[in-house]
C-alpha positions as CSV (number, residue, x, y, z in Angstrom):
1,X,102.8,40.6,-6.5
2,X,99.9,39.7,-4.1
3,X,96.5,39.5,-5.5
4,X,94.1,41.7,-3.4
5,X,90.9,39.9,-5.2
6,X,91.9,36.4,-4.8
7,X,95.5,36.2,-1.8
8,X,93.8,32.3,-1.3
9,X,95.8,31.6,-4.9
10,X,99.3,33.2,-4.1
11,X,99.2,30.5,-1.4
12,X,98.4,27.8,-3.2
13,X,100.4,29.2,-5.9
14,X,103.8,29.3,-3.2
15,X,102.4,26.1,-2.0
16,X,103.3,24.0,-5.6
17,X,106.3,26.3,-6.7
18,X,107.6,24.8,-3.6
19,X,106.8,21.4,-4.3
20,X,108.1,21.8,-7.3
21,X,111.5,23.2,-5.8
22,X,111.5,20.3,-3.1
23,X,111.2,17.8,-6.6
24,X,114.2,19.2,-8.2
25,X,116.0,19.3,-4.8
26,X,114.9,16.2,-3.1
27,X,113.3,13.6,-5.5
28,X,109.5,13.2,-5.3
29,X,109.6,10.2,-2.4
30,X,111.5,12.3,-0.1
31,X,109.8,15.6,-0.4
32,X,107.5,16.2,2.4
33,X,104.9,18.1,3.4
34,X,107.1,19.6,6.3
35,X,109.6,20.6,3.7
36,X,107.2,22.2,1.6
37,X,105.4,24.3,4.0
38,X,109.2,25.2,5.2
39,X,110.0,27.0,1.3
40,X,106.5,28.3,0.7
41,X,106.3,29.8,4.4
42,X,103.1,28.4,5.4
43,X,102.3,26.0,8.0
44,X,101.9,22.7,7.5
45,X,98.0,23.0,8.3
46,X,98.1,25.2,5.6
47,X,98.8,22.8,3.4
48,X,96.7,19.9,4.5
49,X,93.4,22.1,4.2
50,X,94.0,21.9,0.3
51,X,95.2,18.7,0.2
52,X,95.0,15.6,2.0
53,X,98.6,14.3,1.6
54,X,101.9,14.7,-0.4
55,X,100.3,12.8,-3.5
56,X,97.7,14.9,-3.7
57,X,99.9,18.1,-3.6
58,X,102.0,16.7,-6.4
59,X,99.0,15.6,-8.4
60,X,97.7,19.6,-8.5
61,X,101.6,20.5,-9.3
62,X,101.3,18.4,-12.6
63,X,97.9,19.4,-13.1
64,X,99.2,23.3,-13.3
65,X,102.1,22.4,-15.0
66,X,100.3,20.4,-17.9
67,X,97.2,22.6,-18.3
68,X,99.9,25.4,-18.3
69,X,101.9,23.7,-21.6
70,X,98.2,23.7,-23.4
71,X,97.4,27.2,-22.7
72,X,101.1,28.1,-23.9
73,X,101.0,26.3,-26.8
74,X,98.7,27.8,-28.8
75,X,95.4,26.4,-30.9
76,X,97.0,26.3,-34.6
77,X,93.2,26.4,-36.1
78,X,91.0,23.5,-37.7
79,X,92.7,20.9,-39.5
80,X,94.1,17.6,-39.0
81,X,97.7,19.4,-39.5
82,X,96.8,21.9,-36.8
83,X,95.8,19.5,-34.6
84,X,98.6,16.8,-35.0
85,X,101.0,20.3,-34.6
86,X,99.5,21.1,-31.1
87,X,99.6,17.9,-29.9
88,X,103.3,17.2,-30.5
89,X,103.8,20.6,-29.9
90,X,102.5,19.9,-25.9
91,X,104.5,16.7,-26.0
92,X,107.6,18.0,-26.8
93,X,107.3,20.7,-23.6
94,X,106.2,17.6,-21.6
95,X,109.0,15.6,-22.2
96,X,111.5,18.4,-21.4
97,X,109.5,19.1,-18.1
98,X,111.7,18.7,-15.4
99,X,108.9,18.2,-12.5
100,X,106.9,16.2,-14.8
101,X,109.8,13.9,-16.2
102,X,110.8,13.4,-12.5
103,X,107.2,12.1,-11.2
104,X,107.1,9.6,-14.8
105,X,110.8,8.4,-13.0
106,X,111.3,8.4,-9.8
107,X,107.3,7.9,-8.9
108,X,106.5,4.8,-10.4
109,X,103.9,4.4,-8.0
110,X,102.3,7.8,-8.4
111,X,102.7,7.5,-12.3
112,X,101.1,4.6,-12.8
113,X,97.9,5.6,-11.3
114,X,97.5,8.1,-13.6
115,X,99.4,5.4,-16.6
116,X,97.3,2.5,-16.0
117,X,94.5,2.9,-13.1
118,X,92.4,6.4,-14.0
119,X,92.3,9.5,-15.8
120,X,93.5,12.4,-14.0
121,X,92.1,15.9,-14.0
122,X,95.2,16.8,-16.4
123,X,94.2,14.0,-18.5
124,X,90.8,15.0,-18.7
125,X,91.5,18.5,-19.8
126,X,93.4,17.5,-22.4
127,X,91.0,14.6,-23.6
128,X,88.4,17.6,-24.0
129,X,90.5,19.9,-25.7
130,X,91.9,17.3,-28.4
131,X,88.1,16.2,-28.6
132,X,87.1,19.7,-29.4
133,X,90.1,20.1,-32.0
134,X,88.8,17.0,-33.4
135,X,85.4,17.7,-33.6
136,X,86.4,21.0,-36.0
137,X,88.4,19.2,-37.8
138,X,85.7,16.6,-38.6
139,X,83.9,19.3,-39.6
140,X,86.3,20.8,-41.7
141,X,86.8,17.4,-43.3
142,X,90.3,16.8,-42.7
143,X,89.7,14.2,-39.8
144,X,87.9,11.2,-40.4
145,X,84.4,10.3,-39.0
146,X,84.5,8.5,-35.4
147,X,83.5,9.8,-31.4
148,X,85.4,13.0,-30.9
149,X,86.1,11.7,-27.2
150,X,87.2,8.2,-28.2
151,X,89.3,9.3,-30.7
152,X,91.0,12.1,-28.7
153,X,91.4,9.5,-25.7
154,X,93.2,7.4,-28.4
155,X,95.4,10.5,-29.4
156,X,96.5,10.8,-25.5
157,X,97.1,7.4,-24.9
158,X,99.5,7.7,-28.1
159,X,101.0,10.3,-26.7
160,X,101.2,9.7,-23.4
161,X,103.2,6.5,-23.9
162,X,105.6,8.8,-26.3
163,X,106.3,10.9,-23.3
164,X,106.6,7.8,-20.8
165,X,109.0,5.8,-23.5
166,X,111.5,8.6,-25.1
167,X,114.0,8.2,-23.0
168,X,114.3,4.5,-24.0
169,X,114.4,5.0,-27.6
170,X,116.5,8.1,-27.3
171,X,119.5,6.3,-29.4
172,X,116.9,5.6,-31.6
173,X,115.3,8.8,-32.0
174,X,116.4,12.3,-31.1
175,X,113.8,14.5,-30.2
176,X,113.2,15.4,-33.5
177,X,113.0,12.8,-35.3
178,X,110.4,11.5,-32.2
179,X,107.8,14.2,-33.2
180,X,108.2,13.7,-36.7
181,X,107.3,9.6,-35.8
182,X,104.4,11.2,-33.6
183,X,102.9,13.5,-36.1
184,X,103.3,10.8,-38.7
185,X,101.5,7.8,-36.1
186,X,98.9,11.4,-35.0
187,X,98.3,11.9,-39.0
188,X,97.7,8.7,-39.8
189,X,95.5,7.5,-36.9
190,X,93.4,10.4,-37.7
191,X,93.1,11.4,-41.6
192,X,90.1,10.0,-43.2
């Protein structure tokens, strides 16, 4: 259904669902703009008055999609416990992300920007949310003293690199005993 108050976001919105369809079609380097604007029936125009370039346009796409697994998983309270839950709770819909799991892939190049060069807007998000979740828990007493931020950019790098590396260690570890390894490494980098 068209949104009368706000048609600018069914756009954008059939703008990345059809990135994302051109991903799980194509591959991320050969989806194109041209291909995009094709399934979400815009012009290519369109498109570029969002976004400067196809990077851009897949950036957004994983910013929705991530922001979109921390909305739907939801805050389990104050409490180290809660807070270790949610966090592997996010990673485990990450790693099973299709559009995600592609771009960590078959996108070095786009990947590593966001891996090794800067924080992304996704990143950021969920830097202030853990911080947040942190911060309660501190207060709670179940989280030991230390920067909310600094700790909860800790807690993404942890598990960010989980997400990255599964497949690798997948003989090693199944998926669950992955987040049992990541709430134990969460639990003990955080409990007081």
């Amino acid at each position: 259904m068209v949104s009368i108050r706000n048609p600018e976001r069914s756009v954008e919105q059939r703008i990345l669902d059809a990135a994302a369809a051109c991903i799980l079609a194509y591959g991320v380097e050969r989806t194109t703009m041209t291909e995009i604007a094709r399934r979400a029936r815009v012009s290519r125009p369109t498109i570029y008055r969002r976004w400067p370039d196809i990077r851009w346009v897949i950036a957004e796409l994983l910013t929705v999609r991530i922001t979109g697994v921390l909305e739907a998983v939801p805050d389990r309270g104050a409490g180290r416990e809660s807070v270790v839950g949610r966090v592997v709770a996010v990673a485990d819909h990450l790693r099973a992300d299709e559009i995600v799991q592609s771009v960590i892939r078959n996108a070095p190049g786009l990947a590593m920007t966001y891996i090794t060069d800067r924080l992304g807007t996704s990143q950021q998000i969920l830097i202030d949310a853990l911080a947040e979740a942190i911060k309660a828990g501190q207060d709670e007493g179940s989280i030991r003293a230390g920067d909310p931020r600094g700790m909860a950019a800790m807690c993404l790098l942890i598990t960010q690199s989980t997400i990255q590396s599964a497949q690798m260690v997948a003989e090693l570890l199944d998926n669950e005993a992955l987040n049992e390894e990541l709430a134990h490494s969460l639990n003990g980098y955080l409990k007081p």
